[in-house]
C-alpha positions in Angstrom: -48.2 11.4 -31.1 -46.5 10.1 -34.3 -43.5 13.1 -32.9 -43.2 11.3 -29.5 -42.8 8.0 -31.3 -40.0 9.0 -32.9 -38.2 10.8 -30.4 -38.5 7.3 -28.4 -37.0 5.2 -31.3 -34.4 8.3 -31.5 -33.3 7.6 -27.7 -33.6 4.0 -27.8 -30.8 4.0 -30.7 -28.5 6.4 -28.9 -28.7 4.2 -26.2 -27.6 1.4 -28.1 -25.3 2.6 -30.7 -22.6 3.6 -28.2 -23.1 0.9 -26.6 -22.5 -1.2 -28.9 -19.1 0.1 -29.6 -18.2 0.5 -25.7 -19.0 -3.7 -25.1 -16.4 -3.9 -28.1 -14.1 -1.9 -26.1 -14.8 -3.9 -22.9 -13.6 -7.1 -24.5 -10.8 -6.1 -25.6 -9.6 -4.9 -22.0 -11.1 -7.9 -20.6 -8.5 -9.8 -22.9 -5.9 -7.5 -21.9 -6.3 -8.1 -18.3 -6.8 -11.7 -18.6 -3.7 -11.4 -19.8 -1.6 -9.2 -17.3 -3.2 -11.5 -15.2 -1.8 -14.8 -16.1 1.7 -13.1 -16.4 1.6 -11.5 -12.6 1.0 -15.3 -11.7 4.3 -16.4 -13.3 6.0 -13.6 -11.5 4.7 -14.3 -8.1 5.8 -17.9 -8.2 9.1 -16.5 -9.5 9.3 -14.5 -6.3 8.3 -17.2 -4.1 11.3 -19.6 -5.9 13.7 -16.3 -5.4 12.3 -16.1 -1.7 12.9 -19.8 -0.7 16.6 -19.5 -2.1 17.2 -16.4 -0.1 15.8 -18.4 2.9 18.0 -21.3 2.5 21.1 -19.3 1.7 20.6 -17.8 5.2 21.5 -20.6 7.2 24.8 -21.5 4.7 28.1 -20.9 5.8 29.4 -16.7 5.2 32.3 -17.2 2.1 32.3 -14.2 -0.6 31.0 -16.4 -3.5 27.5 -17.8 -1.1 27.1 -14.2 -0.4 27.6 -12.3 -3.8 25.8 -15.5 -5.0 22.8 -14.5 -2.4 23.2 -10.8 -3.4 22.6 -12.0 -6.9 19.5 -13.9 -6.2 18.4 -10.5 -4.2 18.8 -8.7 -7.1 16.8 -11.6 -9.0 14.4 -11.3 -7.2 14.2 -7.4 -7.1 13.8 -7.4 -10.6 11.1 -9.5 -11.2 9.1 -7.8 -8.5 9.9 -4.2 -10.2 8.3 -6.4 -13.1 5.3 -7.4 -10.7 4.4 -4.0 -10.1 4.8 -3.1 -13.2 2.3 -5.1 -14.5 0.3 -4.7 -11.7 0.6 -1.2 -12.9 -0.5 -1.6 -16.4 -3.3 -4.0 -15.1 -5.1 -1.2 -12.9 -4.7 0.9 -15.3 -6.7 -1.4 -18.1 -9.4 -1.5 -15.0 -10.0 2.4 -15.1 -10.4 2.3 -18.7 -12.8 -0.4 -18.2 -14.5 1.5 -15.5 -14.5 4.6 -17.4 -16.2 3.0 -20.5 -18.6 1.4 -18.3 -19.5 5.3 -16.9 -19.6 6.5 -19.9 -22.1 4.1 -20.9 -24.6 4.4 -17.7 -24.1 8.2 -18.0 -25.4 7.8 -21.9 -28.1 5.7 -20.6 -29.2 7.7 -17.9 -29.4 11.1 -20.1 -31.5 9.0 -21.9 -33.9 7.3 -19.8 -33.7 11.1 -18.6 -34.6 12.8 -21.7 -37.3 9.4 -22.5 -38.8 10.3 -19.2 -39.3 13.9 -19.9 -40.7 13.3 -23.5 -43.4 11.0 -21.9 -44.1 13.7 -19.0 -44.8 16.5 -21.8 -47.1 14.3 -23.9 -49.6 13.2 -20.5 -49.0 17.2 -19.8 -49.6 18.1 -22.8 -53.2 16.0 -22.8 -53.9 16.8 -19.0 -54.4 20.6 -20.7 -57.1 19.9 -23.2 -60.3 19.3 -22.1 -62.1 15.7 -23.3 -64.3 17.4 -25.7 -61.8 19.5 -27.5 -59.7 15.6 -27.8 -63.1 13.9 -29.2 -63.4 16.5 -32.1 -59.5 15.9 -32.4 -60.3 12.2 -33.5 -61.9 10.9 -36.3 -64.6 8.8 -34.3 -65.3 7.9 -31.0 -63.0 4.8 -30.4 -59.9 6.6 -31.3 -60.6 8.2 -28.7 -60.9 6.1 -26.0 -57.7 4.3 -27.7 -55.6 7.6 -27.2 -56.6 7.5 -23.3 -55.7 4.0 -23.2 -52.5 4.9 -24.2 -52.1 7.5 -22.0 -52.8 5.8 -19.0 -50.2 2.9 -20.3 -47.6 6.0 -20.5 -48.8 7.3 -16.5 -48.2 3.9 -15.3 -44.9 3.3 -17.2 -43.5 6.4 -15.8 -43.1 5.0 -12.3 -41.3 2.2 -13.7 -39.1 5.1 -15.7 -38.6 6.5 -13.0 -37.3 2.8 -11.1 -35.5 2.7 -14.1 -33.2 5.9 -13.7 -33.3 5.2 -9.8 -31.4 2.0 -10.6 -28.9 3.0 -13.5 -28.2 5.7 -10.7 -27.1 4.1 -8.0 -24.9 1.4 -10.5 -23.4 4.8 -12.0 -22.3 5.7 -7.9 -21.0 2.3 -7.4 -19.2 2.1 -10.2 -17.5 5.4 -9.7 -16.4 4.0 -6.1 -14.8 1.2 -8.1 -13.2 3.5 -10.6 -11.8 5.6 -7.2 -10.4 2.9 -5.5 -8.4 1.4 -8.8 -6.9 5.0 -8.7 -6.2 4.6 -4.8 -4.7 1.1 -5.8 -2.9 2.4 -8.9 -1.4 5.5 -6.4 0.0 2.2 -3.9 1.4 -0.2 -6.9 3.7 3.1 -7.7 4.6 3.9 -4.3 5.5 0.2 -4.2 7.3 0.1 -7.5 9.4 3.2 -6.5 10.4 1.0 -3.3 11.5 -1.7 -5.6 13.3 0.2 -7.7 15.4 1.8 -5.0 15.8 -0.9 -3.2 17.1 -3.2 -6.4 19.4 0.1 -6.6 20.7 -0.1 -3.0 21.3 -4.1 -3.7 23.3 -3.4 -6.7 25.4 -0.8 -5.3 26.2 -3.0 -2.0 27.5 -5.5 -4.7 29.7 -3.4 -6.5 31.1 -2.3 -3.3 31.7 -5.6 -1.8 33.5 -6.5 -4.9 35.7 -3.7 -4.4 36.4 -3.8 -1.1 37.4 -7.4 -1.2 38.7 -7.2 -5.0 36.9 -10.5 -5.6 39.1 -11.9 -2.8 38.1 -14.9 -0.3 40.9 -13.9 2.4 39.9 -10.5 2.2 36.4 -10.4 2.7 36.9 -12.7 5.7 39.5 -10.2 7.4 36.9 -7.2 6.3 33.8 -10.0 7.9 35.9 -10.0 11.3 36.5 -6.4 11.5 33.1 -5.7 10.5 31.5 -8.0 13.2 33.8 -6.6 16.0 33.1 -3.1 15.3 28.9 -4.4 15.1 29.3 -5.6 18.7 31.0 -2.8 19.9 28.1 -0.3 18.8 25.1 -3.0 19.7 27.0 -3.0 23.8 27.1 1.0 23.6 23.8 1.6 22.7 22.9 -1.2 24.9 24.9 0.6 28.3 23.3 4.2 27.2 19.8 2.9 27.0 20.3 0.9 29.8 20.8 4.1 31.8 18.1 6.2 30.5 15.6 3.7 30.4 15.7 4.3 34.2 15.3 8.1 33.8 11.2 7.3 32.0 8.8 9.1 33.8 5.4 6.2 33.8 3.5 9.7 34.1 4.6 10.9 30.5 3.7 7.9 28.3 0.1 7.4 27.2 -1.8 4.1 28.9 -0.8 0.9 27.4 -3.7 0.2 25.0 -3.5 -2.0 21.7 -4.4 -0.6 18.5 -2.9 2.9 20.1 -0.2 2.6 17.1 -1.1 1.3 13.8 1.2 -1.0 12.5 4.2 0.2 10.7 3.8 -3.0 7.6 1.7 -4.5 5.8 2.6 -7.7 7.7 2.6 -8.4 11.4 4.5 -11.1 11.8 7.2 -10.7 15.1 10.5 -12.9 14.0 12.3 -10.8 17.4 10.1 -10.0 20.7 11.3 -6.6 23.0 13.4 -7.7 26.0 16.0 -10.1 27.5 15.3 -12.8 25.0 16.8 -16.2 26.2 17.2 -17.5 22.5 20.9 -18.7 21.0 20.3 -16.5 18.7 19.3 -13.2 20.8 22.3 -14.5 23.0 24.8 -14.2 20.3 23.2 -11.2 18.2 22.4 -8.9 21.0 24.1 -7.3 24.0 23.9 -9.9 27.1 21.5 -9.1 29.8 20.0 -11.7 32.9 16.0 -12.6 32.5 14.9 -14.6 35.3 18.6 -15.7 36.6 18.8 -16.2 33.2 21.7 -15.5 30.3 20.1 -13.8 27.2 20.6 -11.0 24.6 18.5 -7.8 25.1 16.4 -6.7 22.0 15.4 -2.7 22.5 12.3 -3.4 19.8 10.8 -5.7 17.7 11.7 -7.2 14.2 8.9 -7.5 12.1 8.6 -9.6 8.7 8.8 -7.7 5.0 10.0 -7.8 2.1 13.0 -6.0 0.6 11.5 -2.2 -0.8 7.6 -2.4 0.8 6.6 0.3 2.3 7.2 1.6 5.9 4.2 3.3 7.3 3.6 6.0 10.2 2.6 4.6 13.2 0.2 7.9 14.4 0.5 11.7 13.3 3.7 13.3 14.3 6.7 14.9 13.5 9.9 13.3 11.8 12.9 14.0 14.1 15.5 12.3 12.6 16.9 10.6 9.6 20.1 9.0 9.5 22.5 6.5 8.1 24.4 4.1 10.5 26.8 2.7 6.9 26.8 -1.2 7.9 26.2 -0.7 11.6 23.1 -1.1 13.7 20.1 0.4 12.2 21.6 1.4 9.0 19.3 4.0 7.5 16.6 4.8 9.9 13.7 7.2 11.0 12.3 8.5 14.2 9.0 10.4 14.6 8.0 12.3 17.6 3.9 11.2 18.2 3.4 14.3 20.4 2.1 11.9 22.9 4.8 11.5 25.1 6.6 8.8 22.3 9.0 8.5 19.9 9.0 5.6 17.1 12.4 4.2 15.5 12.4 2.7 11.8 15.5 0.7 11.3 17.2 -1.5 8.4 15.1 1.0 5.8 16.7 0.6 2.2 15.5 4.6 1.4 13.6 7.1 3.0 11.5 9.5 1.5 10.8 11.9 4.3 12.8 14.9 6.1 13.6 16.2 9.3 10.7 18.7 10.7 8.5 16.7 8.4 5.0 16.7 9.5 3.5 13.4 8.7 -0.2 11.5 9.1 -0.8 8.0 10.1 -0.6 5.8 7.6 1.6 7.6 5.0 4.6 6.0 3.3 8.0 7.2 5.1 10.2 4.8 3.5 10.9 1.4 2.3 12.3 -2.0 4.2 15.4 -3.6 3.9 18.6 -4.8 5.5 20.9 -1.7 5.4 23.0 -1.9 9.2 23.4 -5.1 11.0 20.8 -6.9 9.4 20.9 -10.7 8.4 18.2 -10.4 6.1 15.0 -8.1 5.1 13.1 -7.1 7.9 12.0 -3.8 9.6 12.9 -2.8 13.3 10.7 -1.1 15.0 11.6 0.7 18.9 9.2 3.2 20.7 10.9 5.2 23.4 10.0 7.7 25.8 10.4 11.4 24.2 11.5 13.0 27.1 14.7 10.0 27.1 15.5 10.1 23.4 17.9 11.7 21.9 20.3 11.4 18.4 24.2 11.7 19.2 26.8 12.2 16.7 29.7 9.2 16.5 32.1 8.6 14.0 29.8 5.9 12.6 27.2 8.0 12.1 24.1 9.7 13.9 23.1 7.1 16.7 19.1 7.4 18.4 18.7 6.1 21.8 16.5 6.5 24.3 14.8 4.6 27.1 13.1 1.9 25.4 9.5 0.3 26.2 7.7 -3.0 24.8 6.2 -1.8 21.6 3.8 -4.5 21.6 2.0 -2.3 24.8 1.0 0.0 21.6 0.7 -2.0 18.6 
């Protein structure tokens, strides 16, 4: 008996000696990530400052110095977003060694509780084989006796709360490792999102260094190289609007899947529409797109949908499929762009991308990071386009400009 008492004390302080040390460990993380914390605040407000000047600058008048100075703030606020993540980064990270201290220490406790258990099982296993006479000559008199089955049945009816015991530090030793999992899930997006960043900041600072160049700092020259640029922009956006006026009248109805939301996942994290598919009556559509009639109406046709994001978040596929093209349109329409063929009869467009991080004959699943948003093409700020044509209409041609998709367009918003 005196044995089994001091196996007992032995667990008890292996349970607490590590312990001890681990809840030392835990608050200096804690400190650490109180402090990551209070500096991804400063950045996000940061960002929302850069944000609100990059709004603003939007609706100024286009001279060289408001748009190198909007560049600038672009890059500003590029910067302190690759600092976000960063952060972020170094945050999660802090988290998993939390969580993995905290394993640790229900997985010491457990074996312990364990190997406590089992040292109580042997000792009523150990008195279940002798019979009561052969225990009454082991003891010096009679009430010792009955004291040492006392004490036995206090050990059978403490077994079932053992037993509760390891149930419990169980099933907080499961949840814990889901936490653990999904800081490593979270850990795998912050880097997916700081390599966006970072190659978006890059793209920013190269379209700087070339607009300085091009214009050698020069007022008079950017504007001739703006009116050139914007003639050439409306020349593309009217051919792509007579091819795909042609072949949207060559879709089949019977070779597109039933218009069902929720069909397509979205291709952001946001879902906020800034441009609707169609003849859209607005100045803006009227001056930015190709013109079209809606209702006896003037208006500028829109082949997709222009949805909200941030320069260098991630762009995500819509369903399983195959990537069938990846281009560069340079300053013109889409910029750099993405199609994927959804083996369903449709064909998904990515357009304005700042980078993309997937091939041609590219098998990819729903939900995996293609690329990043931006506003590479004929863009006015960050935003992602998204088209869905029918795949037996689409098709990539080759122009000076670049490699140009088109196809007979449909409402994406059938799908999303």
């Amino acid at each position: 008996m005196i044995r089994f008492l001091l196996s007992a004390i032995i667990a008890a302080f292996l349970i607490i000696h590590p312990a001890i040390a681990l809840a030392t460990l835990a608050d200096d993380l804690q400190a650490e990530i109180d402090q990551k914390q209070a500096q991804i605040q400063e950045l996000e407000k940061q960002i929302a400052n850069y944000q609100t000047m990059i709004k603003n600058s939007q609706s100024q008048g286009t001279t060289l110095k408001q748009q190198i100075s909007k560049m600038e703030t672009q890059i500003k606020k590029l910067e302190a977003e690759v600092r976000l993540n960063q952060t972020k980064i170094s945050e999660a990270n802090l988290k998993i060694r939390g969580l993995t201290s905290d394993i640790q220490t229900q997985s010491i406790a457990l074996e312990n509780q364990k190997t406590s258990l089992g040292q109580i099982l042997r000792t009523i296993d150990e008195y279940d084989q002798e019979n009561p006479f052969s225990l009454v000559l082991k003891n010096n008199n009679f009430s010792d006796f009955l004291n040492q089955v006392q004490y036995i049945e206090d050990l059978q009816t403490n077994v079932q709360a053992k037993l509760l015991e390891v149930k419990n530090l169980k099933a907080q030793l499961e949840t814990q490792k889901g936490d653990y999992e999904n800081q490593k899930n979270q850990l795998q997006d912050l880097q997916g999102q700081l390599n966006g960043k970072s190659l978006a900041l890059d793209d920013q600072k190269d379209q700087k260094a070339d607009l300085l160049v091009a214009t050698k700092n020069q007022e008079k020259q950017y504007q001739a190289m703006l009116s050139d640029l914007q003639k050439k922009r409306d020349q593309i956006e009217n051919e792509i609007y007579k091819i795909e006026e042609k072949l949207r009248l060559e879709i089949n109805p019977n070779s597109l899947p039933t218009a069902r939301k929720g069909l397509l996942a979205w291709p952001v994290t946001g879902q906020t529409i800034t441009q609707s598919f169609g003849c859209i009556l607005t100045s803006f559509a009227i001056k930015s797109y190709p013109a079209c009639t809606a209702n006896g109406k003037k208006g500028g046709f829109h082949n997709g949908v222009d949805i909200d994001t941030g320069t260098g978040d991630p762009v995500y596929a819509v369903l399983d499929g195959t990537i069938s093209g990846v281009g560069n349109l340079g300053k013109y329409a889409y910029g750099k762009w993405i199609t994927i063929n959804l083996n369903n009869g449709l064909t998904v467009l990515y357009g304005h991308l700042t980078a993309q991080s997937v091939s041609v004959g590219q098998h990819v699943k729903i939900g995996g990071v293609i690329g990043y948003s931006g506003s590479t093409g004929y863009s006015t700020g960050s935003h992602l386009h998204f088209s869905v044509y029918a795949t037996d209409t689409f098709e990539i041609q080759q122009k000076s400009y670049g490699p140009l998709p088109v196809g007979g367009s449909v409402n994406p918003m059938n799908y999303l």
